[in-house]
C-alpha positions as CSV (number, residue, x, y, z in Angstrom):
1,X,-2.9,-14.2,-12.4
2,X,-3.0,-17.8,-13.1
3,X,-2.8,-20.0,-16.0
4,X,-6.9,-19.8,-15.9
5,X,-6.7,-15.8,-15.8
6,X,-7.7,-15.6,-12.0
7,X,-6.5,-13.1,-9.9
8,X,-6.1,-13.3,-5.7
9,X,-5.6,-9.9,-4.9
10,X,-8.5,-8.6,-3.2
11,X,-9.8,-4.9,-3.7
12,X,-8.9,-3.0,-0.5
13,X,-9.3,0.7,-1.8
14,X,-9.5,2.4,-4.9
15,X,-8.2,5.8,-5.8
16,X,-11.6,7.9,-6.6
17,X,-11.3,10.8,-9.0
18,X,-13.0,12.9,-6.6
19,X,-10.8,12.3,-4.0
20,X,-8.1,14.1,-5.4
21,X,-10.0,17.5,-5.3
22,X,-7.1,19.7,-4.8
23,X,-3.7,20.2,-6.6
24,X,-0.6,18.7,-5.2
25,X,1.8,21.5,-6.0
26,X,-0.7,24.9,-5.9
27,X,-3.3,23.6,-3.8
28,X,-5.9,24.5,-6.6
29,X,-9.0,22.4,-7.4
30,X,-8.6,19.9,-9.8
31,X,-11.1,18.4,-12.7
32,X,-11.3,15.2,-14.5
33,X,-9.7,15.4,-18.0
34,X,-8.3,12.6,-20.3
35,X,-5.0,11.9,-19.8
36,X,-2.5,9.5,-21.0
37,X,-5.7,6.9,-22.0
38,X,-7.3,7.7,-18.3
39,X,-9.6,10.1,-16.5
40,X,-7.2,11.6,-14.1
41,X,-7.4,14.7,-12.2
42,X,-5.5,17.7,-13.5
43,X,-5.0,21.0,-11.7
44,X,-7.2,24.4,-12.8
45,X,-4.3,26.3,-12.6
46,X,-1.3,24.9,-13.0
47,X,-2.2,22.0,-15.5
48,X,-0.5,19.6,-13.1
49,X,-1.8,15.9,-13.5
50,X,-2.3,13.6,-10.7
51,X,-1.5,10.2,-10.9
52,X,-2.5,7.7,-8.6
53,X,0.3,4.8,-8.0
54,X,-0.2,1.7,-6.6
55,X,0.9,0.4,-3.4
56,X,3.1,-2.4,-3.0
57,X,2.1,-4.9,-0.7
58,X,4.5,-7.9,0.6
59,X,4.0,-11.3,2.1
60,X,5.8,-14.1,3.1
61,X,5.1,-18.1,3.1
62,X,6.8,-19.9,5.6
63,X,6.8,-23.4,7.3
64,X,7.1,-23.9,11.0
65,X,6.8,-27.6,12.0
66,X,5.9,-28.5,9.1
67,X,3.1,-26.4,8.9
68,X,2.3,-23.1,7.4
69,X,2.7,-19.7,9.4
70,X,-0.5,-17.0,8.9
71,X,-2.3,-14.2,11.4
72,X,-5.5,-13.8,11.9
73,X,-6.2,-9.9,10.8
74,X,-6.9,-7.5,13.4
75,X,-8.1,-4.8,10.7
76,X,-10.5,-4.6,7.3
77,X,-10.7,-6.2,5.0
78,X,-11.0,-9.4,6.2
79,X,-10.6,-8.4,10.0
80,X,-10.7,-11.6,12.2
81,X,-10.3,-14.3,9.3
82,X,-6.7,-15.7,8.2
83,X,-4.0,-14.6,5.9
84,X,0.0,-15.3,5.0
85,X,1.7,-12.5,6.8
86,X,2.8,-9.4,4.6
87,X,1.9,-5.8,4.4
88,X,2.9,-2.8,2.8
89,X,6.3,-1.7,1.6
90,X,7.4,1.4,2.7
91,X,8.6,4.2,0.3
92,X,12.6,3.7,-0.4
93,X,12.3,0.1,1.7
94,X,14.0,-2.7,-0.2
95,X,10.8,-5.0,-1.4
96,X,12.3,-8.0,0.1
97,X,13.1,-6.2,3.5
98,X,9.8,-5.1,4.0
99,X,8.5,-8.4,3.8
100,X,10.8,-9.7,6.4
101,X,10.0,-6.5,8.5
102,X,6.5,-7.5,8.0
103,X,6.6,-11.0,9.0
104,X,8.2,-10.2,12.0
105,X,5.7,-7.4,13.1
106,X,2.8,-9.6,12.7
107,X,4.4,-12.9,13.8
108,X,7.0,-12.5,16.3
109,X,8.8,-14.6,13.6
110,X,12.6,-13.4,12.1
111,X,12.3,-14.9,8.4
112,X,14.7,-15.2,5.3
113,X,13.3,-14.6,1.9
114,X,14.3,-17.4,0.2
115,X,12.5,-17.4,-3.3
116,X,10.0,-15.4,-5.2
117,X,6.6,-16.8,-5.3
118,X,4.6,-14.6,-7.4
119,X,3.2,-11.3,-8.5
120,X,-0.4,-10.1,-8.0
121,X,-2.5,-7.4,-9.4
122,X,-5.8,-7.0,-11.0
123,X,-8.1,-3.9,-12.9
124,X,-9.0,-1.2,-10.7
125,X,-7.1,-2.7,-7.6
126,X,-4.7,-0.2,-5.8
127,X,-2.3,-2.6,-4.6
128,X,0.2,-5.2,-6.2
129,X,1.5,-7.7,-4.1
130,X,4.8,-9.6,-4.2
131,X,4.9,-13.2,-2.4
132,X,7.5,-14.8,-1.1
133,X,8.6,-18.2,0.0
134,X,10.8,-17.9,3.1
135,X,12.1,-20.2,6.3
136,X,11.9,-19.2,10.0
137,X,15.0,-18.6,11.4
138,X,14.3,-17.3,14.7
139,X,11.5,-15.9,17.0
140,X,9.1,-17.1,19.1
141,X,5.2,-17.4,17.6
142,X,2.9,-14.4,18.7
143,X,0.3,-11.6,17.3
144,X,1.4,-8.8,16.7
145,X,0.1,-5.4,16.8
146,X,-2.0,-5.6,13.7
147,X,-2.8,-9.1,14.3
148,X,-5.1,-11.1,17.0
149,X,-3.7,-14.5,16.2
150,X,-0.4,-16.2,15.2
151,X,-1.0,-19.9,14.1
152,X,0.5,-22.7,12.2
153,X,-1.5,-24.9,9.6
154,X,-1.6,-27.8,7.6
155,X,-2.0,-27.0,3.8
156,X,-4.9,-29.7,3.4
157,X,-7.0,-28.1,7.1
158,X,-7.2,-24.1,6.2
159,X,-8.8,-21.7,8.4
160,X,-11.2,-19.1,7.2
161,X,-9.2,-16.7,4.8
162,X,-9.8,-13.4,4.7
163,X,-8.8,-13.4,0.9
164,X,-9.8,-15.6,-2.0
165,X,-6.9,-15.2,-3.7
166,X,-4.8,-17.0,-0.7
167,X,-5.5,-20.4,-1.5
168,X,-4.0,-20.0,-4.9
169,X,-0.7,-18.4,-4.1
170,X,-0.6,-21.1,-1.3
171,X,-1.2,-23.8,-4.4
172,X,1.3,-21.9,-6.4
173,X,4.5,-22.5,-3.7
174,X,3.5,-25.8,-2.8
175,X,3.3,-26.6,-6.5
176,X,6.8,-24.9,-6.8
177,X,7.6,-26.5,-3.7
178,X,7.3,-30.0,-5.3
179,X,8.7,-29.0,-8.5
180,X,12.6,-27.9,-6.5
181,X,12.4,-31.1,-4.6
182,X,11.7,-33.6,-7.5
């Protein structure tokens, strides 16, 4: 969030209670019951209570000629409108591996993680995501599987973002940007 409350992390799912309609450890149906402050689903049988973690999601801003590196996304939400390249972190992955893994599967790009930008959540949102400033240090430009488009931008000519909350963080390390330098 920012200093005015807002939050850029866009809702891609949310964990439903009636999703979780059987047990994790017996296989037996589950009901809705209040747990720990929440509606959660606990087991018939084995009492067993499901709780729905977040996913951590990674991305990484980084200049190329000056200019800002994003993809256009090849997949909802926000398929075929522009985004800093990330994605999710892999259970066990080191955080700040996965976004350099990610950058390079969506940009062709090998990046260095070079300071933390910020952290994002919001209510009801089943994601966080951790932004990082980085620098391109090798690579050539290009889509990649998950992508249809690798560009380069100037800050002040954005393309269509798939996610409101992108033009904040982007405000957030230039801001930080200018602070380091001066």
């Amino acid at each position: 969030m920012d200093a005015k409350g807002a939050s850029y992390l866009p809702v891609y799912t949310t964990t439903k209670m009636e999703e979780v309609r059987f047990c994790q450890r017996c296989g037996s149906l589950t009901e809705s019951h209040l747990r720990h402050g929440r509606l959660r689903p606990v087991c018939t049988r084995c009492g067993a209570i499901f709780f729905a973690d977040p996913k951590v999601v990674v991305a990484v801003i980084a200049e190329m000629d000056g200019k800002i590196v994003m993809i256009r996304r090849d997949n909802e939400p926000g398929r075929g409108k522009w985004t800093i390249p990330g994605g999710f972190v892999d259970r066990g992955e080191v955080v700040e591996e996965a976004a350099v893994r990610e950058f390079l599967e969506e940009t062709g790009l090998k990046a260095e993680v070079t300071e933390l930008v910020g952290i994002y959540s919001r209510p009801e949102d089943a994601n966080i995501l951790v932004v990082y400033g980085g620098k391109v240090i090798g690579g050539e430009l290009a889509a990649g599987q998950e992508t249809q488009e690798a560009g380069l931008f100037d800050l002040e000519s954005l393309p269509p973002l798939a996610f409101e909350r992108d033009v904040g963080i982007l405000e957030e390390w230039q801001a930080a940007k200018a602070r380091r330098r001066g």
